[in-house]
N, C-alpha and C positions, 0 to 999 in steps of 0.2 A: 504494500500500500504506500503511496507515495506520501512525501511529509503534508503535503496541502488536502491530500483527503481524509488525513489523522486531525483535521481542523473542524471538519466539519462538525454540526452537531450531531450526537448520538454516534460517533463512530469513536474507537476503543480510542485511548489514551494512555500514555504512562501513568501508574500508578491510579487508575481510577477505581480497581479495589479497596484501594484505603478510606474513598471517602464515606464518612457514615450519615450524613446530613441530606436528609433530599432538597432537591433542588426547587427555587423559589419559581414558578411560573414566570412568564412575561406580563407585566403589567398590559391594560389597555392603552393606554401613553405609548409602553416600549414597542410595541404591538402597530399601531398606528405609523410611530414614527421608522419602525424596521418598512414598513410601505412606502416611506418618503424616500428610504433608501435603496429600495428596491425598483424606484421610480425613478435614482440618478436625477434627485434633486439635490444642486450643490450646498444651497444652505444649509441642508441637513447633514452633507458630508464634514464641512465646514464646521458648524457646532459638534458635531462628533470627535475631528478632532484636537478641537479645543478644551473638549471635556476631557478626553485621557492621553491624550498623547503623551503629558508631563508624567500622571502620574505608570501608565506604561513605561516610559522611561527608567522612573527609578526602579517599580521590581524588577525590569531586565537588569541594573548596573547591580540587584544582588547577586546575581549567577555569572554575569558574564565578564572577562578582566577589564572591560574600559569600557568608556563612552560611545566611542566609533563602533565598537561589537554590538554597545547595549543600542544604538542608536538602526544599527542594520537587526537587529530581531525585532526593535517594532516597527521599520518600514516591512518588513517578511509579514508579521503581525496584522497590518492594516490588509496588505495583502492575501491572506488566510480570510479576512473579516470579509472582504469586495467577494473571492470566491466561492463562502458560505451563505452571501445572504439568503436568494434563492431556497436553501435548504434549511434555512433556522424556523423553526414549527414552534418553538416561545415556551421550552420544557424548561429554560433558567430565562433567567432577569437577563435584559442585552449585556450589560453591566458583567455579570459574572462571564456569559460566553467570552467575551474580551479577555479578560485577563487570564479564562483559561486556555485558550490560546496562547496567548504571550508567553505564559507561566511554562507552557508543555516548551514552546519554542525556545525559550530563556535554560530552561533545564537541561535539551536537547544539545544548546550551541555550548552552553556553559562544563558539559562535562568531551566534548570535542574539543575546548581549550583550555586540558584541563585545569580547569579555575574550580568544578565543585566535582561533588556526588550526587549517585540520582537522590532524588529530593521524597523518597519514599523508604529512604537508608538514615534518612536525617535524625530518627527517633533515637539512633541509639548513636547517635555521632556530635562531635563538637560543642561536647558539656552540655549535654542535657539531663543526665545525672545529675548535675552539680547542684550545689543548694543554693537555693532562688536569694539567699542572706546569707554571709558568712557567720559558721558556727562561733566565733570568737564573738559576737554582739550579746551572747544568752550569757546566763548563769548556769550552773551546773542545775539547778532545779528545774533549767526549762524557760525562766522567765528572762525577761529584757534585762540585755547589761549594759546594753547599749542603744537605747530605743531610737528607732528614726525620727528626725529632727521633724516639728513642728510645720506643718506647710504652711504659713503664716504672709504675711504683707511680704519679710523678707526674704522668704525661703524661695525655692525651686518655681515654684506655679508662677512666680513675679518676675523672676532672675531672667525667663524666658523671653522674655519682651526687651532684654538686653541683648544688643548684638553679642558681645562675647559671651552670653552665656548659651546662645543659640550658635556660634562655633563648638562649644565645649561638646553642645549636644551633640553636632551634628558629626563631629568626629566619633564620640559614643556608640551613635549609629552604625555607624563604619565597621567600627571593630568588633559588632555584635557577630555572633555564629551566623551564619546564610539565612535558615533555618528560623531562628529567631530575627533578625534583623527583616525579614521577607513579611513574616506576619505583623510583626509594628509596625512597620509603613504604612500596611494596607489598613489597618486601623486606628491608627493614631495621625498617621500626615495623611492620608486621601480619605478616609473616613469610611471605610467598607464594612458592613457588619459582619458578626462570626461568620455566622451564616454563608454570607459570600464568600468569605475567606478560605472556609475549609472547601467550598466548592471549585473557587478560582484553584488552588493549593495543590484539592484535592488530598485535603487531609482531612482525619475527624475531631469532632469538637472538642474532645479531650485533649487532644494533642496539641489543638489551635491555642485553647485554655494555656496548658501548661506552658507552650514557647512564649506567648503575651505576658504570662506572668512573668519568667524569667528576665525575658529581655526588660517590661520598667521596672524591675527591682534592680538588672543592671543601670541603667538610666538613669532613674533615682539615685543610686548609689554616687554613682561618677557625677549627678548636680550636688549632690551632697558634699563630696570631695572639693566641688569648685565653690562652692559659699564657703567651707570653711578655711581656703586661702584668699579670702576676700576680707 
């Protein structure tokens, strides 16, 4: 099967055993506006890519070594999306079809340079064991020894609206595991529900749960690190 007809909807995917979340229909909206697309009305192509091209962008630069790769997986990307429309019958939200696409193609280009693993190996790879807090914060009973700092006027939630603390973060991000850094995007900077998440991902919601916690307890941690050199 060729890689553009692994795009369509309903045809197999990497890793689409893992996901355990059924998929959200097409709205009436997304439904409609898949007709303006299918109609080769440009305004509609137009706000389409204005709605994800960016955030498209950033989960390809989790998988793939650079810009110029991450940037040719979502031209490949739009290009699966023009091929499918025809064939998209609205069993997921347009929204999620999209970035499982990308996600399948990101994963595919991303372990060809090798930069990752398949993303369905991720559960037992690149600290996800590890503990969401370091043991050294408790007391031997269990309880806080070190309790996380106050989110107050000047803590983290505020710090953010500071350019250098929106660097701090954004290198944070960077150095999260693939894995985890792939599902805080999708939920924290582009605002995708679990839901989509594990479907884009194609992972299930326990796993979604557990890498979202890890990664803002890392987050957390590292703005915690940078208030207290301030």
């Amino acid at each position: 099967m060729s890689d553009r007809a692994k795009t369509l909807e309903g045809a197999p995917a990497p890793g689409a055993g893992n996901a355990a979340v059924p998929d959200v229909p097409a709205s009436a909206s997304d439904l409609a506006f898949i007709e303006r697309l299918r109609a080769r009305d440009p305004k509609a192509f137009s706000d389409l890519l204005d709605r994800y091209h960016g955030p498209l962008l950033r989960l390809a630069l989790v998988f793939v070594p650079s810009r110029a790769v991450a940037e040719e997986v979502v031209q490949e990307t739009w290009f699966g999306v023009l091929d499918g429309l025809d064939r998209f019958q609205g069993r997921s939200t347009l929204k999620t079809w999209i970035f499982r696409i990308l996600s399948n193609r990101a994963k595919t280009r991303g372990v060809r340079e090798n930069r990752t693993i398949p993303f369905s190996a991720f559960a037992d790879q690149d600290g996800d064991h590890d503990a969401a807090v370091e043991a050294a914060r408790f007391k031997p009973n269990g309880m806080w020894g070190v309790p996380p700092r106050r989110w107050e006027d000047d803590a983290p939630e505020k710090l953010l609206m500071a350019q250098q603390a929106m660097q701090h973060l954004e290198v944070a991000i960077a150095a999260l595991p693939p894995n985890q850094r792939a599902v805080v995007t999708l939920r924290d900077i582009d605002g995708l529900e679990s839901d989509e998440v594990c479907n884009a991902l194609e992972i299930s919601e326990t796993n979604q749960r557990v890498l979202l916690h890890r990664a803002r307890s890392k987050l957390r941690a590292a703005l915690e690190e940078y208030v207290e050199r301030k």
